[in-house]
N, C-alpha and C positions, 0 to 999 in steps of 0.2 A: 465305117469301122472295118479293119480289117481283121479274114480270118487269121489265125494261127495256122503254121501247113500242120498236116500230119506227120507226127512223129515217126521215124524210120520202123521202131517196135511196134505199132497199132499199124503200121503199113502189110506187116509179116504176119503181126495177128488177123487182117482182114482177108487177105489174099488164102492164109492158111485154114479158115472159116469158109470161104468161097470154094476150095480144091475138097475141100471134105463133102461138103453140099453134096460139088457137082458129081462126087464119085459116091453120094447117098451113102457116107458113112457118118455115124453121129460118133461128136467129139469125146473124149471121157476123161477130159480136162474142165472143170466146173468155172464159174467165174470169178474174177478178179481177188484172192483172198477167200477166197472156196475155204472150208476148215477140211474136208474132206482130202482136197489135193494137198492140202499142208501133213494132214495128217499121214497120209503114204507115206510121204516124203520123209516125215521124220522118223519113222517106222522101220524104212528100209535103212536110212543111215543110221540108224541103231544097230540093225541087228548086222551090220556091215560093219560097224567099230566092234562091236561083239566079237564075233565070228574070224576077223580077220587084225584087224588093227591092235588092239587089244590080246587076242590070245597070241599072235604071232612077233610080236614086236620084243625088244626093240629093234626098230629098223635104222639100217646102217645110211640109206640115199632113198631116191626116190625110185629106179628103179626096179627093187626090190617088193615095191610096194605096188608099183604097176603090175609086174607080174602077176603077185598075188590077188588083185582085183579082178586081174583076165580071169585068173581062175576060178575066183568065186562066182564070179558071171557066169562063166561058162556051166 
């Protein structure tokens, strides 16, 4: 039987699990479908259509919109 290769993504994820190890840093990315990392996620792009999309708009292009993203980053 043969194996299947490894997918290029589970290649990135192994090697980027291996660099963390070897530099004894623990990841704070949970696994696959975590509710936790979904939950950030959805958290932040809340309060980022909040914050920016939402009270600034309507926006005329896209780079209006980049801007404004630097800036809330920042």
């Amino acid at each position: 039987m043969l194996r299947q290769p490894i997918e290029s993504t589970q290649y990135v994820s192994i090697r980027y699990t291996e660099r963390l190890a070897d530099a004894g840093i623990a990841p704070s990315v949970g696994s696959v479908g975590d509710s936790y990392d979904n939950a950030l996620a959805e958290m932040i792009i809340g309060l980022f259509k909040a914050e920016v999309i939402w009270r600034s708009g309507p926006w005329r292009g896209i780079d209006p919109v980049e801007f404004a993203t630097l800036e809330w980053v920042d």
